[in-house]
N, C-alpha and C positions, 0 to 999 in steps of 0.2 A: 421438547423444548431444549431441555439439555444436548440431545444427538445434534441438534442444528449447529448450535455453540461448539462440538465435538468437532463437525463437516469442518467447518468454517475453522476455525484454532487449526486442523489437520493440512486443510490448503495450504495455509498462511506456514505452517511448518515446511513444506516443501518447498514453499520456493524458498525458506531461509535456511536448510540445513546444506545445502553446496558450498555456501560460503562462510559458516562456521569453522570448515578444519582449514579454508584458505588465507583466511583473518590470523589465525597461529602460522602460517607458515613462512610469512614474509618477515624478513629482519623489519626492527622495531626502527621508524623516522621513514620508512620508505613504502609505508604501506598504502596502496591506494585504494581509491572509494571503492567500495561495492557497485556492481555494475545496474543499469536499470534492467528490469525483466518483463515481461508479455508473458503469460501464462494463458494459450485457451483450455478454456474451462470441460468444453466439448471434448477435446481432443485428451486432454489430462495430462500436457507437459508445456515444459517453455519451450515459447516457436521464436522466441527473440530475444536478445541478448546484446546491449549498447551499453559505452561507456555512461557512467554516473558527470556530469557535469553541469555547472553553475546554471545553463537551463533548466534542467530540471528540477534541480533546487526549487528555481523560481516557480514552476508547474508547481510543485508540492508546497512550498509556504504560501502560494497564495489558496490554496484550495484546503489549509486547514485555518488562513486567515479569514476564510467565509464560511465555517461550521457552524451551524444555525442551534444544532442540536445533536441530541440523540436521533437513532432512526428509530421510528416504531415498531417496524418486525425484528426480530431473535437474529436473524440471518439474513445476510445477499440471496439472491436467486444463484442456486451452485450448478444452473443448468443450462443459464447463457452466457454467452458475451465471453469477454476476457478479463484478468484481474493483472492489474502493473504492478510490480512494487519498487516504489522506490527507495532505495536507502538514504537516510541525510545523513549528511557529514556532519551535522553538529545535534547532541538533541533539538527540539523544537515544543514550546510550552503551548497549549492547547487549551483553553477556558471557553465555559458557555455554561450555560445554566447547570446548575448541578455537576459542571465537571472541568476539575483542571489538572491536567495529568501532562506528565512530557514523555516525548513518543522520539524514535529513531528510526522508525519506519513506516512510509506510509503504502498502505494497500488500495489502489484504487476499485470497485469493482464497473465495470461500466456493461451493460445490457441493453443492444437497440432498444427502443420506444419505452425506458426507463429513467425513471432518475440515477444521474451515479450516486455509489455511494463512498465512504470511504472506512476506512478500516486502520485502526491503530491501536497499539499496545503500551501498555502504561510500563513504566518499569520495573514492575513484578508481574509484566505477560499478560495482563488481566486483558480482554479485549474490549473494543468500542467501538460501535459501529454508529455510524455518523452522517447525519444531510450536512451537505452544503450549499455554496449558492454561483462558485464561481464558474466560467466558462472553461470545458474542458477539449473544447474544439483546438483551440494551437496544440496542445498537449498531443493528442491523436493525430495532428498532420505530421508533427516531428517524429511521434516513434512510427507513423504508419503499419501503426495493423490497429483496426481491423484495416 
């Protein structure tokens, strides 16, 4: 149970630690957003790499504005599909039964003939993994992959 949580924390490390020492390196007022990312999961790197902007924003606040809950399994499936993460420019407060935490990154995981899920960290890293209930189809035609 715990190795699941380990998998899953370790993904979600990779696709954030490129832009850890890029975030210090830019003079302070000129720093811009963190970029959107496509990670296949299969493949085990990121195949896509787009500007962060006010779209996707939108993609992301509305798919933690329809978080139904906690998910029931420990972990995503770390064996298909692809995981997006988008970064927000602002935090983003997240409540639902038993949980209200604010997140500055959201991890989408998406798995043909699955429900997506979603993935966020609280502000001491803690993870969450989360149903929701909104349509992620505009989402996938804009970043195109799969």
């Amino acid at each position: 149970m715990k190795a699941k949580i380990l998998i899953l924390f370790s993904l979600a490390v990779c696709l954030l630690l490129p832009y850890s020492a890029a975030a210090h390196a830019g003079s302070e007022g000129t720093e811009q957003p963190k970029p959107v990312q496509a990670f296949d999961v299969e493949a085990g790197k990121v195949v896509k790499t787009v500007p962060n902007s006010k779209e996707y924003q939108a993609f992301a606040k509305s798919w933690l504005d329809s978080v139904t809950g906690l998910a029931p399994q420990i972990s995503a499936n770390e064996k298909c599909g692809y995981v997006y993460r988008i970064p927000l420019m602002e935090p983003v407060s997240v409540k639902t039964t038993g949980l209200a935490v604010q997140t500055s990154d959201v991890f989408l995981f998406y798995c043909p003939n699955k429900p997506p899920l979603l993935l966020i960290f609280d502000e001491n890293r803690k993870p969450y993994l989360l149903l929701f209930k909104a349509d992620i189809g505009p989402f996938l035609k804009t970043i195109a992959i799969p």
